[in-house]
PAMIRO-864305 format. One record per residue (C-alpha): x, y, z. Coordinates in pm, whole numbers, always signed. Layout:
BEGIN
<tiro c1="X" c2="Y" c3="Z"/>
...
//
This chain:
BEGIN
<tiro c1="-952" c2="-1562" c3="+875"/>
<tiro c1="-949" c2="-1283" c3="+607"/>
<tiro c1="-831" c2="-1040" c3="+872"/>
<tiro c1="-552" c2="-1278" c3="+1010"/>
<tiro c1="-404" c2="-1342" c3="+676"/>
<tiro c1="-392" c2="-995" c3="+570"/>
<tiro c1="-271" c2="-884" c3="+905"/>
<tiro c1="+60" c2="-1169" c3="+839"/>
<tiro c1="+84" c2="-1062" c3="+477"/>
<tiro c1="+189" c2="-718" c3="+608"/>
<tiro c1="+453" c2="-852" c3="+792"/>
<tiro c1="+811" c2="-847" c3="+693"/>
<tiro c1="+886" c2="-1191" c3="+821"/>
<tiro c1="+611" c2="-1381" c3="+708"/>
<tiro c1="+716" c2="-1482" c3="+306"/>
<tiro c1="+1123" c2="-1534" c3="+433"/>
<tiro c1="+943" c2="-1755" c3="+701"/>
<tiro c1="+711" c2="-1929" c3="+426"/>
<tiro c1="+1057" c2="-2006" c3="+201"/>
<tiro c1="+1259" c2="-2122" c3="+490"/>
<tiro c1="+1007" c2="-2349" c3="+596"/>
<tiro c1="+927" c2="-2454" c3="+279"/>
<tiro c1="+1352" c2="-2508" c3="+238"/>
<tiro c1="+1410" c2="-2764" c3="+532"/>
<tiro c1="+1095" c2="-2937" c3="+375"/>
<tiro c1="+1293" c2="-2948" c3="+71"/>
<tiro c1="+1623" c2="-3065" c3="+252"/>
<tiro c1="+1470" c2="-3366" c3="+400"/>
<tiro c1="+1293" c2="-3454" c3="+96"/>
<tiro c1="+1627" c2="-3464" c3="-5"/>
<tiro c1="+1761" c2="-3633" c3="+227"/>
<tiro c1="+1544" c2="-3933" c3="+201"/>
<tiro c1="+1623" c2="-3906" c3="-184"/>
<tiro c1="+1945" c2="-3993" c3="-65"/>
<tiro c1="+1862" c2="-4288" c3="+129"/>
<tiro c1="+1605" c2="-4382" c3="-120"/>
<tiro c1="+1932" c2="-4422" c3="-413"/>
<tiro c1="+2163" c2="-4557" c3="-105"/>
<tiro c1="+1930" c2="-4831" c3="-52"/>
<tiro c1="+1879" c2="-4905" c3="-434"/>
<tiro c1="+2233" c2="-4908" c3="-524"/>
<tiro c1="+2106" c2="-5007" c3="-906"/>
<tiro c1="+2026" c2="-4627" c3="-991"/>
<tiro c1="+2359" c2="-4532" c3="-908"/>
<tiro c1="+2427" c2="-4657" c3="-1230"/>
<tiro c1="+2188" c2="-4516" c3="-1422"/>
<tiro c1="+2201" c2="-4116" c3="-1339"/>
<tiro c1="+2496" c2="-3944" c3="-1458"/>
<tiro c1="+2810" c2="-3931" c3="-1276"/>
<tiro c1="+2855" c2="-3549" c3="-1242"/>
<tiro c1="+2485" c2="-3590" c3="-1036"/>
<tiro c1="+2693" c2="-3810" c3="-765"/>
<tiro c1="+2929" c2="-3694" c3="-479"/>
<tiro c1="+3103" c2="-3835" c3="-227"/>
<tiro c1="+3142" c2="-3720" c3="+86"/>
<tiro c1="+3437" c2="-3522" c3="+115"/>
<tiro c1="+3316" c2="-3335" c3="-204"/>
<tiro c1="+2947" c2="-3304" c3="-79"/>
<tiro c1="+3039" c2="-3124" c3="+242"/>
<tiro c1="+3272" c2="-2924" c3="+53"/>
<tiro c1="+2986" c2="-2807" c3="-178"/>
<tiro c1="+2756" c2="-2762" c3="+135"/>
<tiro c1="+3001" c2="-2553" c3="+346"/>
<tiro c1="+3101" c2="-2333" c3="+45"/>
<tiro c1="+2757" c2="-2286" c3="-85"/>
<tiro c1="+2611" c2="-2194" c3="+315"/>
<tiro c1="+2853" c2="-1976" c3="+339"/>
<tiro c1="+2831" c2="-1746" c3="+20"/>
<tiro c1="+2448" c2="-1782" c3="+57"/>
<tiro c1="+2498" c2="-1586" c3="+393"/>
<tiro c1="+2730" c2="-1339" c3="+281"/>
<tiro c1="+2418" c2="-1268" c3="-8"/>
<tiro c1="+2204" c2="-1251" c3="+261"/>
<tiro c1="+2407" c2="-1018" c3="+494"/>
<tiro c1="+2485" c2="-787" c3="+108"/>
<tiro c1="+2073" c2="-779" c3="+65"/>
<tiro c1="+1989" c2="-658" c3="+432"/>
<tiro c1="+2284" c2="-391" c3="+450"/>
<tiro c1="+2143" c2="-286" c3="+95"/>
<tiro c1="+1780" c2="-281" c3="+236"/>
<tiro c1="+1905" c2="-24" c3="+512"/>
<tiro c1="+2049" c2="+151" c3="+288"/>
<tiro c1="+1734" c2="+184" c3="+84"/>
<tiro c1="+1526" c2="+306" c3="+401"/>
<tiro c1="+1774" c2="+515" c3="+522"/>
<tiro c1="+1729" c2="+710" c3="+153"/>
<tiro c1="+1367" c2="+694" c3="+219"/>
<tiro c1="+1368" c2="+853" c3="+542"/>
<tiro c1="+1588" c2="+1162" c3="+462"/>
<tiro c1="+1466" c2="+1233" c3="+99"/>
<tiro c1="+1099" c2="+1123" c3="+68"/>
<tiro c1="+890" c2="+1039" c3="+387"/>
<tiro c1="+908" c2="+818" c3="+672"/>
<tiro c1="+629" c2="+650" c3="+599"/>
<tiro c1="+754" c2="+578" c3="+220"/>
<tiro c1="+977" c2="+291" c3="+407"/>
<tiro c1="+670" c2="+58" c3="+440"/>
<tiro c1="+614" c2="+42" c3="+30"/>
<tiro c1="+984" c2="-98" c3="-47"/>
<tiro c1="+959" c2="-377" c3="+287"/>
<tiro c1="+579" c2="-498" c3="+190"/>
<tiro c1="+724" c2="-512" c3="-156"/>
<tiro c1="+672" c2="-882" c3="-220"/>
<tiro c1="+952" c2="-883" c3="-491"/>
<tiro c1="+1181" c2="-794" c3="-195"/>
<tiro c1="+1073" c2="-1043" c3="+61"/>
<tiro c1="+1086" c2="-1358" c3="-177"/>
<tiro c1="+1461" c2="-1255" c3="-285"/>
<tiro c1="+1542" c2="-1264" c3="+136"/>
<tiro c1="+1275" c2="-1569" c3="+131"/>
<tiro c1="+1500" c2="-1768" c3="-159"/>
<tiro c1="+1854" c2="-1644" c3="+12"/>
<tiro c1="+1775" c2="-1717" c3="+397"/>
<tiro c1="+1608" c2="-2054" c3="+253"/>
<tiro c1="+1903" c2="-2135" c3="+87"/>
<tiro c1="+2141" c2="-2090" c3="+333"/>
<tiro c1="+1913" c2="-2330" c3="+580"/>
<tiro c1="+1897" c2="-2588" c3="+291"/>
<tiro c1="+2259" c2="-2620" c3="+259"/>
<tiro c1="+2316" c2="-2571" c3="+624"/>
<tiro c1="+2079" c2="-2904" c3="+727"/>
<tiro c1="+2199" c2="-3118" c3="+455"/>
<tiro c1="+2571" c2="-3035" c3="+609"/>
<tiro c1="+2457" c2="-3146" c3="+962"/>
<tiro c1="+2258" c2="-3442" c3="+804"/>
<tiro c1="+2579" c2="-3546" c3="+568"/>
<tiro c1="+2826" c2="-3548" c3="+871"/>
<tiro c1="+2629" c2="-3860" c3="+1026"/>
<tiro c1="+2687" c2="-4084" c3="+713"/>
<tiro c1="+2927" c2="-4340" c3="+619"/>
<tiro c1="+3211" c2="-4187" c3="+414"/>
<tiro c1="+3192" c2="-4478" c3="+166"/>
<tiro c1="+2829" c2="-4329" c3="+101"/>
<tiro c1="+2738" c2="-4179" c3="-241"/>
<tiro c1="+2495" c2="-3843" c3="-259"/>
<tiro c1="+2281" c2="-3608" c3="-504"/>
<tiro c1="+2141" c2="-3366" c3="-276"/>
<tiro c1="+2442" c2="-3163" c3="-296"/>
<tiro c1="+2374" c2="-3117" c3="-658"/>
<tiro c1="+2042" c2="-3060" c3="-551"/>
<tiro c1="+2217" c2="-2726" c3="-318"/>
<tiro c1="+2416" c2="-2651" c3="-670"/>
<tiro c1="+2090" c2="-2597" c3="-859"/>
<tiro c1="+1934" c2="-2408" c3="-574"/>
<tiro c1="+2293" c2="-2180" c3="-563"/>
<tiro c1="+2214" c2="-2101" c3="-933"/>
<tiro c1="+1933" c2="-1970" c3="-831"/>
<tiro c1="+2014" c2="-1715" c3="-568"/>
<tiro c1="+2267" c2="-1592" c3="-813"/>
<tiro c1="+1999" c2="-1503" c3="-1023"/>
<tiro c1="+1775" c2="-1376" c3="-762"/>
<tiro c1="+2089" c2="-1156" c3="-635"/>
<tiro c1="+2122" c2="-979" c3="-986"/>
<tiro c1="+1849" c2="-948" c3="-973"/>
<tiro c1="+1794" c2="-792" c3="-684"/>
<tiro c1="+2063" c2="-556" c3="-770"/>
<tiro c1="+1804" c2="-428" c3="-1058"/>
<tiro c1="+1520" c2="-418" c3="-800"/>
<tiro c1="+1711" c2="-188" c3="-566"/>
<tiro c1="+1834" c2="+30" c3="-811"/>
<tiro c1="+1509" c2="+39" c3="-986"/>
<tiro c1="+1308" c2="+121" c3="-601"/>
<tiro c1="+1559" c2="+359" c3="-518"/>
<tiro c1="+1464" c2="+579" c3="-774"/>
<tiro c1="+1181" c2="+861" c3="-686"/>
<tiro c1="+1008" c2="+845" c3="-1010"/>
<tiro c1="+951" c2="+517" c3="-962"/>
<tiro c1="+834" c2="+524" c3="-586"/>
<tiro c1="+545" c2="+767" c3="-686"/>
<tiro c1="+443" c2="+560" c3="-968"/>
<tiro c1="+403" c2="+259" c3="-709"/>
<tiro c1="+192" c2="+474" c3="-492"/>
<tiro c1="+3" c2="+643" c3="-732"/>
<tiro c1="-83" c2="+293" c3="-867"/>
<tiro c1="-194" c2="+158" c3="-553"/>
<tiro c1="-386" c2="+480" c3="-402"/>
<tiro c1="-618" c2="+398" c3="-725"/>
<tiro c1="-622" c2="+22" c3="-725"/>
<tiro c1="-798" c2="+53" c3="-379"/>
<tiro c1="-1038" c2="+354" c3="-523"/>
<tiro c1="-1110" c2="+126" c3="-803"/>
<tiro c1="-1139" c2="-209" c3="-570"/>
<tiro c1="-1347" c2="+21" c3="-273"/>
<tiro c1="-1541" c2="+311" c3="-437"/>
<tiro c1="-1892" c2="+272" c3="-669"/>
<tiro c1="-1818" c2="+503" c3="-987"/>
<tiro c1="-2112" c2="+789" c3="-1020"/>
<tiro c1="-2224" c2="+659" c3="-1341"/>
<tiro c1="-2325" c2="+310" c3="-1208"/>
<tiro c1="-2424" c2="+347" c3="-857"/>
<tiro c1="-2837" c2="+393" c3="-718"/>
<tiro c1="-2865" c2="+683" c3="-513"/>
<tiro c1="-3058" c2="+697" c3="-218"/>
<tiro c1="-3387" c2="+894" c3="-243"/>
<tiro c1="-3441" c2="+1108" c3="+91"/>
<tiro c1="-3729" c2="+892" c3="+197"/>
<tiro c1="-3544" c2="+562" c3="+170"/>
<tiro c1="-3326" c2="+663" c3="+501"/>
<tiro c1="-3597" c2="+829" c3="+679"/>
<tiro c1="-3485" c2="+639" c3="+963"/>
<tiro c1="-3144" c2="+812" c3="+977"/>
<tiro c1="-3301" c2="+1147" c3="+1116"/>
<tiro c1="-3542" c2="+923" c3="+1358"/>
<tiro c1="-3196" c2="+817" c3="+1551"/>
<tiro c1="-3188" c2="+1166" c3="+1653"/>
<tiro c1="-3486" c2="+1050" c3="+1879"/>
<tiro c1="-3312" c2="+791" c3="+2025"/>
<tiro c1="-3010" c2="+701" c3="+2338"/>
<tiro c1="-2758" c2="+504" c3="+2107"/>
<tiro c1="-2537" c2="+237" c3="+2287"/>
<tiro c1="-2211" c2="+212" c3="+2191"/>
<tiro c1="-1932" c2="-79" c3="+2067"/>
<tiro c1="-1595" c2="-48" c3="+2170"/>
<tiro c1="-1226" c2="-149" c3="+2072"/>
<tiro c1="-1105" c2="-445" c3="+2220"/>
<tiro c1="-737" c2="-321" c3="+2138"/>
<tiro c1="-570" c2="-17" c3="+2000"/>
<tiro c1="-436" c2="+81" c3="+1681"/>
<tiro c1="-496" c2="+223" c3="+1321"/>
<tiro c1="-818" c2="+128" c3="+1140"/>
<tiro c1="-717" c2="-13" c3="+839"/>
<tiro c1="-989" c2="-195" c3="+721"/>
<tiro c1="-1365" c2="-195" c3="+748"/>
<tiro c1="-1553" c2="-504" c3="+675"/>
<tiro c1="-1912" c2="-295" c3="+483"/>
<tiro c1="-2072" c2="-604" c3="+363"/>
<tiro c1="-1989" c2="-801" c3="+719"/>
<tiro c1="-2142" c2="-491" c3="+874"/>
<tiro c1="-2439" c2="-506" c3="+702"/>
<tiro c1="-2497" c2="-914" c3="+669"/>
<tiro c1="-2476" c2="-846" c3="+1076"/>
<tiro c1="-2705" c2="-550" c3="+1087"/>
<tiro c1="-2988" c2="-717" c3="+927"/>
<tiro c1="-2948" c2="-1037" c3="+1155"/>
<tiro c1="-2967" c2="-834" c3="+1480"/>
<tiro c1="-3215" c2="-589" c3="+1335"/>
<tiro c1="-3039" c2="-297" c3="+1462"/>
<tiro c1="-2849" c2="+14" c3="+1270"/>
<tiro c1="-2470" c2="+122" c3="+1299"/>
<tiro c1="-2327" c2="+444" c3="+1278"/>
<tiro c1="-1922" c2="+415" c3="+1207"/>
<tiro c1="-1745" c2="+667" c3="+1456"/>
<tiro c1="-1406" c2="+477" c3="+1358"/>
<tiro c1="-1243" c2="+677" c3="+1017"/>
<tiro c1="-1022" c2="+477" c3="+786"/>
<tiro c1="-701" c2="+588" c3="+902"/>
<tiro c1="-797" c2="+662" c3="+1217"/>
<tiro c1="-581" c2="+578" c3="+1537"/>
<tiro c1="-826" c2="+417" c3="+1826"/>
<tiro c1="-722" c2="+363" c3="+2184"/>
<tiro c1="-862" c2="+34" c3="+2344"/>
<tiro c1="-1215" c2="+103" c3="+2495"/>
<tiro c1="-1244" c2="+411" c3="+2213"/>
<tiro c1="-1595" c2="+444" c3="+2043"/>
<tiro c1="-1602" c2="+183" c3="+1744"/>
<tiro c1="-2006" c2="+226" c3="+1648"/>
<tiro c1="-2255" c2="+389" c3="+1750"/>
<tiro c1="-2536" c2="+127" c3="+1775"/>
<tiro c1="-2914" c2="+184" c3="+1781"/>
<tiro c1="-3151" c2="-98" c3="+1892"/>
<tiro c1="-3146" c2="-402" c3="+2130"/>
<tiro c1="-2868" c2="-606" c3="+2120"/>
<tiro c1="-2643" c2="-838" c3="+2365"/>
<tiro c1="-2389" c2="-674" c3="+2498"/>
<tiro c1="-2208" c2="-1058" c3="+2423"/>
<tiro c1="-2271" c2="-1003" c3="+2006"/>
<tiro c1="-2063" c2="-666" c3="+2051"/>
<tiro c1="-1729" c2="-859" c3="+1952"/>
<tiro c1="-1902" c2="-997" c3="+1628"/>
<tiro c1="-1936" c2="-615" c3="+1497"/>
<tiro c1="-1536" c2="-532" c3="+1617"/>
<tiro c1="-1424" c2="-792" c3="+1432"/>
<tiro c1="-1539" c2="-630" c3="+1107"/>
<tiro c1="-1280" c2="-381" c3="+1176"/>
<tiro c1="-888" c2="-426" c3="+1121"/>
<tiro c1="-696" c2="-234" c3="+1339"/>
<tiro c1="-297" c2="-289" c3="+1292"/>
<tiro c1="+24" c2="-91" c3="+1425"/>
<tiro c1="+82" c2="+143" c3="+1109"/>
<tiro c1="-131" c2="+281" c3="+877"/>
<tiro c1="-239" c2="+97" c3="+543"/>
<tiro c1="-330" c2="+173" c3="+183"/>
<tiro c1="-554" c2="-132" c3="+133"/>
<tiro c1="-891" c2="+104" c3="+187"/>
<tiro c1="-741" c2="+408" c3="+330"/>
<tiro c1="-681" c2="+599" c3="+30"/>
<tiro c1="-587" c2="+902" c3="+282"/>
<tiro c1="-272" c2="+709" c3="+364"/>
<tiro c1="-159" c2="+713" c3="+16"/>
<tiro c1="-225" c2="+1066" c3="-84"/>
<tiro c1="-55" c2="+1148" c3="+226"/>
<tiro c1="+238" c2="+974" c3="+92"/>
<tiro c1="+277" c2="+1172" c3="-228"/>
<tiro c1="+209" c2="+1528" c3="-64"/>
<tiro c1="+482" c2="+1438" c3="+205"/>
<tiro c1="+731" c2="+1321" c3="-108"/>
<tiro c1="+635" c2="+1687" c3="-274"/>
<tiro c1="+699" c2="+1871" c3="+11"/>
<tiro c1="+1044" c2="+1715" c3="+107"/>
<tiro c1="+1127" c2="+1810" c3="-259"/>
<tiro c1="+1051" c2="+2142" c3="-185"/>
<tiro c1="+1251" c2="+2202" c3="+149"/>
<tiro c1="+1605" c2="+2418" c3="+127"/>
<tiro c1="+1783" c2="+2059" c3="+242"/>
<tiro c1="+1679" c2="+1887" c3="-77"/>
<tiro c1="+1536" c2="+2162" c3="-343"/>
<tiro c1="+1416" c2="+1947" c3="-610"/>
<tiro c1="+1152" c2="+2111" c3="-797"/>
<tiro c1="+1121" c2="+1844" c3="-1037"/>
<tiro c1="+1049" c2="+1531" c3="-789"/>
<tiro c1="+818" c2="+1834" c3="-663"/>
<tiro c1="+621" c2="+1863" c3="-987"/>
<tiro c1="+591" c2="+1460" c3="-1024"/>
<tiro c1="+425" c2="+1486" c3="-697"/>
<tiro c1="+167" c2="+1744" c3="-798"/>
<tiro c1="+91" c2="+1534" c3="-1147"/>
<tiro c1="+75" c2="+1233" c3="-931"/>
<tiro c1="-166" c2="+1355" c3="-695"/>
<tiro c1="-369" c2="+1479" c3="-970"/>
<tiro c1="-395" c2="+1147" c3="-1150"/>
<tiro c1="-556" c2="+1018" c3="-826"/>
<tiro c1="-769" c2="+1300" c3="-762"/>
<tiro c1="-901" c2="+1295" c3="-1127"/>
<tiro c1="-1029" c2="+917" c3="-1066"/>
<tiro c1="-1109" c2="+952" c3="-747"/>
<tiro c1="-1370" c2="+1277" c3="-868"/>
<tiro c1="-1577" c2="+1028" c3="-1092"/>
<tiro c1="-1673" c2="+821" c3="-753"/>
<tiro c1="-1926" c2="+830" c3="-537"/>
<tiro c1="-1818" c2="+1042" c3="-244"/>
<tiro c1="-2152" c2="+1059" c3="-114"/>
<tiro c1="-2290" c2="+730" c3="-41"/>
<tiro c1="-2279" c2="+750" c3="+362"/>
<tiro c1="-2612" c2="+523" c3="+343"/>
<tiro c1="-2619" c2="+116" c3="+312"/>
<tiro c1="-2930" c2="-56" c3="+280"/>
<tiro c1="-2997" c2="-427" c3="+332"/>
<tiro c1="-3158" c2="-732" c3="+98"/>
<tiro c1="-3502" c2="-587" c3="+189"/>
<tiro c1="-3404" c2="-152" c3="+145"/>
<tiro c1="-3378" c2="-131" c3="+557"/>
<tiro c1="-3107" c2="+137" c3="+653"/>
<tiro c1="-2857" c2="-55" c3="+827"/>
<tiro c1="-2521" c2="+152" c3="+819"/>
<tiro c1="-2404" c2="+470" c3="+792"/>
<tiro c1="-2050" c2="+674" c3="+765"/>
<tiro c1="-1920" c2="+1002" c3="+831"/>
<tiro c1="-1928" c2="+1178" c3="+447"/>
<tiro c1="-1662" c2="+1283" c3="+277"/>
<tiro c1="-1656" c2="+1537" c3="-22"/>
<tiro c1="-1431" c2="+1579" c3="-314"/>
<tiro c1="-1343" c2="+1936" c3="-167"/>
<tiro c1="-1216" c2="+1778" c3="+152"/>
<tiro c1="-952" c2="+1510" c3="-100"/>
<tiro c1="-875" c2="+1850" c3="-297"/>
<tiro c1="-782" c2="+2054" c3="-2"/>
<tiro c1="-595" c2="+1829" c3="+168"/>
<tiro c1="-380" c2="+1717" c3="-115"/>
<tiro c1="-262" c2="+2075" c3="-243"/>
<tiro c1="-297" c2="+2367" c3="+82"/>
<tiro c1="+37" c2="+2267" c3="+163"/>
<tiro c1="+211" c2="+2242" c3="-120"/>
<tiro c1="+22" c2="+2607" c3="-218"/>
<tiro c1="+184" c2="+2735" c3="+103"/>
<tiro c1="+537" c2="+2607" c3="+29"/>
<tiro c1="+550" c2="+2577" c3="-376"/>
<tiro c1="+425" c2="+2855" c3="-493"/>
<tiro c1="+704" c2="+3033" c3="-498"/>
<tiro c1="+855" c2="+2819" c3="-717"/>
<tiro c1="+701" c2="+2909" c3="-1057"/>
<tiro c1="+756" c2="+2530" c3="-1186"/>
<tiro c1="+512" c2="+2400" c3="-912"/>
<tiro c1="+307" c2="+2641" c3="-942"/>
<tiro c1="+265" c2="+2560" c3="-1278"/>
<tiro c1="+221" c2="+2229" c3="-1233"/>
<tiro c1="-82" c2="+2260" c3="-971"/>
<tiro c1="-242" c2="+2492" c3="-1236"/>
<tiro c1="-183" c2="+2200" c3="-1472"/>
<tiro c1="-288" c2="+1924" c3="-1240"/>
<tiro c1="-639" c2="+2134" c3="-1202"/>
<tiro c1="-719" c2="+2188" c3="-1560"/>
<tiro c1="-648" c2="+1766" c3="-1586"/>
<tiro c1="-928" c2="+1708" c3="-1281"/>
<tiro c1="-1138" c2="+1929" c3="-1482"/>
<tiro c1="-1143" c2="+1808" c3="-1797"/>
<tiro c1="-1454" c2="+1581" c3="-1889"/>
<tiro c1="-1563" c2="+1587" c3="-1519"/>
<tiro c1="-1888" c2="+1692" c3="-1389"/>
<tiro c1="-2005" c2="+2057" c3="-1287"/>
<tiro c1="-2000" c2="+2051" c3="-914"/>
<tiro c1="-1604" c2="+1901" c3="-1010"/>
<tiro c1="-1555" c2="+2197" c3="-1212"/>
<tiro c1="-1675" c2="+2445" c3="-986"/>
<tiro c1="-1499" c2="+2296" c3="-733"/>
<tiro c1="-1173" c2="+2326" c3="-896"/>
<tiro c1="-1233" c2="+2680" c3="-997"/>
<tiro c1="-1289" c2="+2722" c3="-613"/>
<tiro c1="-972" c2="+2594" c3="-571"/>
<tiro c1="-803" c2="+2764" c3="-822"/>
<tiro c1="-910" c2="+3109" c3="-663"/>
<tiro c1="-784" c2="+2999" c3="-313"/>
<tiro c1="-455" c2="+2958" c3="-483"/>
<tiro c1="-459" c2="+3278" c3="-679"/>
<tiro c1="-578" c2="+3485" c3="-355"/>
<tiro c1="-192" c2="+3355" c3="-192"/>
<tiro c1="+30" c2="+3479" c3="-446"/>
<tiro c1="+171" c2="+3837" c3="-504"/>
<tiro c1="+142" c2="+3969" c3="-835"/>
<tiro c1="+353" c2="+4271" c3="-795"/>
<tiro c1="+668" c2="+4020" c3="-720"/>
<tiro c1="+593" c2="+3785" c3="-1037"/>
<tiro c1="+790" c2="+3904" c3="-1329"/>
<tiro c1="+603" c2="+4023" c3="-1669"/>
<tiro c1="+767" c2="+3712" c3="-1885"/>
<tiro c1="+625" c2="+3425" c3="-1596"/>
<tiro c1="+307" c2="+3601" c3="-1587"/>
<tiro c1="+244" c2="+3559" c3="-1944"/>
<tiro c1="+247" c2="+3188" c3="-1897"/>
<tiro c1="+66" c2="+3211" c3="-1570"/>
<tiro c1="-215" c2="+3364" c3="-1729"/>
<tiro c1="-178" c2="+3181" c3="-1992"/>
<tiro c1="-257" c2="+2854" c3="-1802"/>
<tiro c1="-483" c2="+2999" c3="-1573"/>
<tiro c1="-705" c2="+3111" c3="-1902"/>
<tiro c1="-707" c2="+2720" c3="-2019"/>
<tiro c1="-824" c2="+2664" c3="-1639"/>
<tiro c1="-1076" c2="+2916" c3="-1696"/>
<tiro c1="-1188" c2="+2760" c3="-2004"/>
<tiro c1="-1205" c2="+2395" c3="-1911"/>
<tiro c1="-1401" c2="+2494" c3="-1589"/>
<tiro c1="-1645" c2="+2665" c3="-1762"/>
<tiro c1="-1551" c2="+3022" c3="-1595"/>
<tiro c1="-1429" c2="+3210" c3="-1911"/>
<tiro c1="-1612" c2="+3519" c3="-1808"/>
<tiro c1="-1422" c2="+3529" c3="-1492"/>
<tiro c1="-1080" c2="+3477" c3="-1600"/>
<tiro c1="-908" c2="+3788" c3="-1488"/>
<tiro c1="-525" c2="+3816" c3="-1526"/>
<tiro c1="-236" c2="+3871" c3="-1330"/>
//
C-alpha cells in the first residue's frame, strides 16, 4: 500500500484528479442544496438576496465563470511548457521532474481544472430546471472563481519564483539532504558491527546462492530495509542486495542474492520490498540528486550558456550536501535482526566514491575558469572543517587530484596569489600544513 501510494503521488495527474473529483462532489452537494431551499421555500426569505439567482442570471454566471476558468487553465499549462522547455536547454533534463512533482503546482491545475468542472456540471444540471426556479449554487461558483483568481496570482509568483536557478538548486539541495537525514544513521549515534558479529558474511563464500528476480523493469527507487529484514528473520535465510538505488533493472534481472531454503512461491514477498518506477527518484537515491546539481554546473559551464556564477552555486551546493552527507555512516553494509543474526547486506559505498563523482567533471571542465576553481577549493575547505580525519585526508586527496590537472605556467602571478592563498587555508583545515606547496 505504501509503495502504491507513493508510486501515484509521483504522478502528475493524480492531485488535479483528487480536486476534480473532489469538485463534482462539491457540485452535487450543491445541487441538492438547491433542491433542499426549492423545496423549503421559507429560507428563501431568510438568506440575503444577492445569495439568490434566477435562472437566466445563474447560467450566465456558470457559462462566464467555465469559460475564464479554462482560459486559466489553458494560461497555466502553456506557462508550465514554458517552464520545462527553460529547464531542458539551461539546466538538465532531468531538472523537469522537480517543478511537475512540485505539489504547489499540481493543486493550482487541481483548483483550476476543478473549477472549470464545477461550473461546467452545475450548467448542465441548471438547464433541466424550471425557469421560475430560484438558485445559490451559482454564488457558490462565484466564491470558488475568487479563488482561482487568487490561486492564478499566485501562480504567477510560483513560476517566476521556480524559474529562477538559484532557487532550483536550493530545492534540490534541500531535498538531496532531507532523504540523507530521513535514510542515513549519523556516525556519532550508530553501533558498529564488530568483525565477529557477521562472521557469517564470509561463510556465504562457501555456499551456491539462489537468486530473486524482477517481476518488471525499471529504476530502483526505493528499498524497503526494515521489510527486508522483518522477512529475513521469518524465512531464516540471508539477502545480499545486487539491485543499487538508482539502478535501472530489466524484468528477470538479479534482485537478491539469497542464501538458504526458501519457496520459490515467497520470492514475490522479497520483490515487493523494492520500488521500481519509470524515472529515477530522490526519495532514497541521493545519487539522483547530486546528479542533478553537477549536471546544472556543468550546463553553466558550456560555451552555449557560460555562466560561471550559476556554476559556482552548483559547486557550494554540492558541497553543502557532501559536508552532511560525510558525518554518516557510509559503511554500514551489515543489518542484523531482533536476536544479532546477519540477515542483509549491501554493496558499500565510501565518501571518496560521493566526492569523486560530484567534482571530476566539473575539475575537467571548470578549472579553467578561475571563479570555479575557486569555489571547489572553497567547497573542500567547508567539507573539511570540523569533520573527521579519514574526511580530511580524503579531501586533501582530492585536493591533490585537482592540483595535479592544472598548469601553473598558464595561471597568472596576481590569480595565483589567491590560489595559494586558498589552497594554504585547505592545507590548514586538513591538517596538511607541512605539505602545502605553492603554485
Amino acid at each position: 500500500m505504501h509503495s502504491l501510494l507513493i508510486k501515484l503521488r509521483n504522478q502528475f495527474w493524480f492531485i488535479p484528479a483528487v480536486y476534480s473529483v473532489v469538485s463534482i462532489v462539491l457540485a452535487v452537494i450543491s445541487y441538492l442544496a438547491d433542491q433542499y431551499v426549492i423545496t423549503h421555500s421559507t429560507l428563501l426569505t431568510k438568506l440575503p438576496a444577492f445569495l439568490i439567482t434566477d435562472i437566466s442570471l445563474a447560467q450566465t454566471l456558470l457559462s462566464t465563470i467555465s469559460s475564464s476558468l479554462l482560459t486559466m487553465t489553458t494560461i497555466s499549462f502553456s506557462t508550465i511548457m514554458v517552464v520545462l522547455t527553460t529547464y531542458l536547454s539551461q539546466f538538465s533534463p532531468r531538472t523537469m521532474q522537480n517543478f511537475m512533482t512540485d505539489v504547489h503546482t499540481q493543486r493550482i491545475l487541481g483548483v483550476f481544472i476543478g473549477g472549470f468542472l464545477f461550473s461546467l456540471l452545475l450548467l448542465l444540471i441548471l438547464r433541466a430546471n424550471h425557469p421560475t426556479e430560484m438558485f445559490i449554487s451559482p454564488t457558490i461558483a462565484v466564491a470558488y472563481a475568487f479563488v482561482c483568481v487568487g490561486f492564478f496570482v499566485y501562480f504567477v509568483h510560483h513560476v517566476g519564483k521556480w524559474i529562477q536557478v538559484s532557487n532550483l538548486i536550493h530545492k534540490i539541495t534541500e531535498n538531496t539532504i532531507q532523504s540523507i537525514e530521513h535514510y542515513y544513521e549519523d556516525n556519532q549515534t550508530v553501533e558498529q558491527d564488530e568483525p565477529w558479529r557477521d562472521w557469517e558474511s564470509e561463510e556465504l563464500i562457501l555456499h551456491n546462492p539462489h537468486y530473486i528476480f524482477a517481476q518488471a523493469n525499471g529504476y530502483v527507487q526505493i528499498i524497503d530495509v526494515k521489510g527486508l529484514t522483518d522477512q529475513s528473520e521469518a524465512d531464516n535465510i540471508i539477502l545480499k542486495v545486487e539491485a543499487g538505488l538508482g539502478n535501472y533493472i530489466e524484468q528477470g534481472g538479479v534482485l537478491f542474492e539469497l542464501y538458504g531454503a526458501l519457496p520459490k512461491e515467497k520470492h514475490t514477498l522479497y520483490a515487493k520490498h523494492i520500488l521500481l518506477g519509470g524515472e529515477r527518484a530522490t526519495i532514497q537515491d541521493i545519487d539522483f540528486g547530486l546528479t542533478k546539481l553537477v549536471e546544472i554546473t556543468l550546463r553553466a559551464l558550456s560555451s552555449g550558456i557560460n555562466d560561471p556564477n550559476t556554476a559556482v552555486s552548483g559547486v557550494r551546493a554540492l558541497a553543502r550536501v557532501l559536508t552532511v552527507l560525510s558525518r554518516k555512516n557510509l559503511h554500514r553494509t551489515y543489518y542484523n535482526d531482533s536476536n544479532g543474526n546477519l540477515r542483509v547486506i549491501f554493496q558499500e559505498r565510501s565518501f571518496n566514491d560521493y566526492l569523486y563523482r560530484c567534482f571530476y567533471q566539473i575539475r575537467q571542465y571548470g578549472c579553467e575558469d578561475l571563479s570555479v576553481l575557486n569555489a571547489l577549493i572553497e567547497s573542500l575547505k567547508a567539507i573539511a572543517i570540523n569533520n573527521s580525519e579519514e574526511i580530511k585526508e580524503s579531501v586533501w586527496d582530492f585536493a591533490a587530484y585537482i592540483r595535479a590537472g592544472l598548469h601553473p605556467d598558464e595561471i597568472l602571478d596576481l590569480d595565483k596569489r589567491y590560489l595559494n592563498d586558498k589552497w594554504q587555508q585547505l592545507a590548514i583545515h586538513t591538517d596538511k600544513s607541512e605539505h602545502f606547496i605553492p603554485l
